[in-house]
VOTOR-60618 format. One line per 8 residues: number of its first residue (from 1); for each residue x, y, z of C-alpha. Coordinates in Angstrom, 1 decimal. Each point is the difference from the previous one (the first is absolute). Last residue first. Example, Ala and Ser with C-alpha at 12.3 -4.5 7.8 and 13.67 -1.06 7.14 Angstrom:
<sites>
2	13.7 -1.1 7.1 | -1.4 -3.4 0.7
</sites>
This chain:
<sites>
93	-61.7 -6.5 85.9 | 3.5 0.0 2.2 | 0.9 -3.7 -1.3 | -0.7 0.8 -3.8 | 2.9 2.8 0.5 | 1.8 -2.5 1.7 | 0.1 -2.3 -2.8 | 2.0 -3.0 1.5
85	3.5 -1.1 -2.0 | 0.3 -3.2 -1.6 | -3.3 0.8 -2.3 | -2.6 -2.1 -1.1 | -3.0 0.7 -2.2 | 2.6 0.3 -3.1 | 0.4 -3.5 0.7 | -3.2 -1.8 0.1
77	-2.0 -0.5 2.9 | -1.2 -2.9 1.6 | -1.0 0.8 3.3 | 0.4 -1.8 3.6 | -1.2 1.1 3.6 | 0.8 -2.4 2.8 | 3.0 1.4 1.1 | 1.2 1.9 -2.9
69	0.0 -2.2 -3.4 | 1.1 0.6 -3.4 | -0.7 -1.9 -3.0 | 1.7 1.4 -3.2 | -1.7 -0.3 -3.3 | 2.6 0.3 -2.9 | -1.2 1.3 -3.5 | -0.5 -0.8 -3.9
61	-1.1 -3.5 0.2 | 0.4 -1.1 3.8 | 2.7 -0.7 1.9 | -1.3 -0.1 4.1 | 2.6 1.0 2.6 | -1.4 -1.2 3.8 | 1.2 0.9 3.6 | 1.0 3.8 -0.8
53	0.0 2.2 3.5 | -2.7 2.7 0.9 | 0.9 3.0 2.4 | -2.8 2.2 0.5 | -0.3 3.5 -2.0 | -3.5 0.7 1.8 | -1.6 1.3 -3.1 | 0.8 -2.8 -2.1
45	0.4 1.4 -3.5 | 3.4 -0.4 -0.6 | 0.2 -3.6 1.5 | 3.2 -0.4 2.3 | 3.1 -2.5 -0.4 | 1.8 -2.1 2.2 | 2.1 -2.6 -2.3 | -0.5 -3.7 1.9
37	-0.2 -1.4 -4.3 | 1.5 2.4 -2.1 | -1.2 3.2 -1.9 | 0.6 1.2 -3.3 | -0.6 -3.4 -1.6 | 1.5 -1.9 -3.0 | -1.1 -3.1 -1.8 | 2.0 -2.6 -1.6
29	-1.1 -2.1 -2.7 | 1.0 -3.5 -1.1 | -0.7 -2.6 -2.4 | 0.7 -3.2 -0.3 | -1.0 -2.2 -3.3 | -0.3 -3.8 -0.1 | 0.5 -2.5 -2.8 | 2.6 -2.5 1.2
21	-2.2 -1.9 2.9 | -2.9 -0.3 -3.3 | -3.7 0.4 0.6 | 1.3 4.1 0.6 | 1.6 1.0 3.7 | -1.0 3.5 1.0 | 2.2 1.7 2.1 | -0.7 3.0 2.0
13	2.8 2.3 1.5 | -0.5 2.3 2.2 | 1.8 3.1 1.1 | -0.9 2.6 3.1 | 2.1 3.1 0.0 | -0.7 1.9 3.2 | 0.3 3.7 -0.1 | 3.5 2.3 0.2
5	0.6 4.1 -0.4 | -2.9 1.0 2.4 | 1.6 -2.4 2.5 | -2.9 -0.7 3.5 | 1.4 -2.2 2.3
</sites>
């Protein structure tokens, strides 16, 4: 599940096509991700350290937005607010 050393990799590739078929331009960006889609991961600062697991990875300008759900619960937290490992220290609070 959860592999501190790995992440997703997501790649695109958008094409525009110019008035012509022979003018067009492709170009492509790949973005990187600490955590992958299904990995179980815990919010630092939720006080009861439950289990949350990643269902969406949003790219934006400058940061990844991860959605993660528990139950029916969900958060959108960026990645230094998620940890793979609960905060049992936070827990005991």
């Amino acid at each position: 599940m959860g592999d501190p050393g790995g992440g997703a990799i997501v790649s695109f590739v958008v094409c525009y096509l110019g008035y012509l078929w022979r003018d067009s331009l492709v170009v492509m960006a790949v973005f990187t991700s600490k955590y992958n889609f299904g990995d179980v991961v815990y919010l630092v600062t939720d006080p009861d350290q439950m289990k949350y697991i990643v269902c969406e990875i949003e790219f934006r300008p400058g940061a990844v937005v991860y959605h993660v759900a528990s139950g029916r619960e969900t958060h959108a937290a960026y990645e230094f607010e998620l940890t793979f490992e609960p905060d049992l220290v936070e827990k005991l609070k």
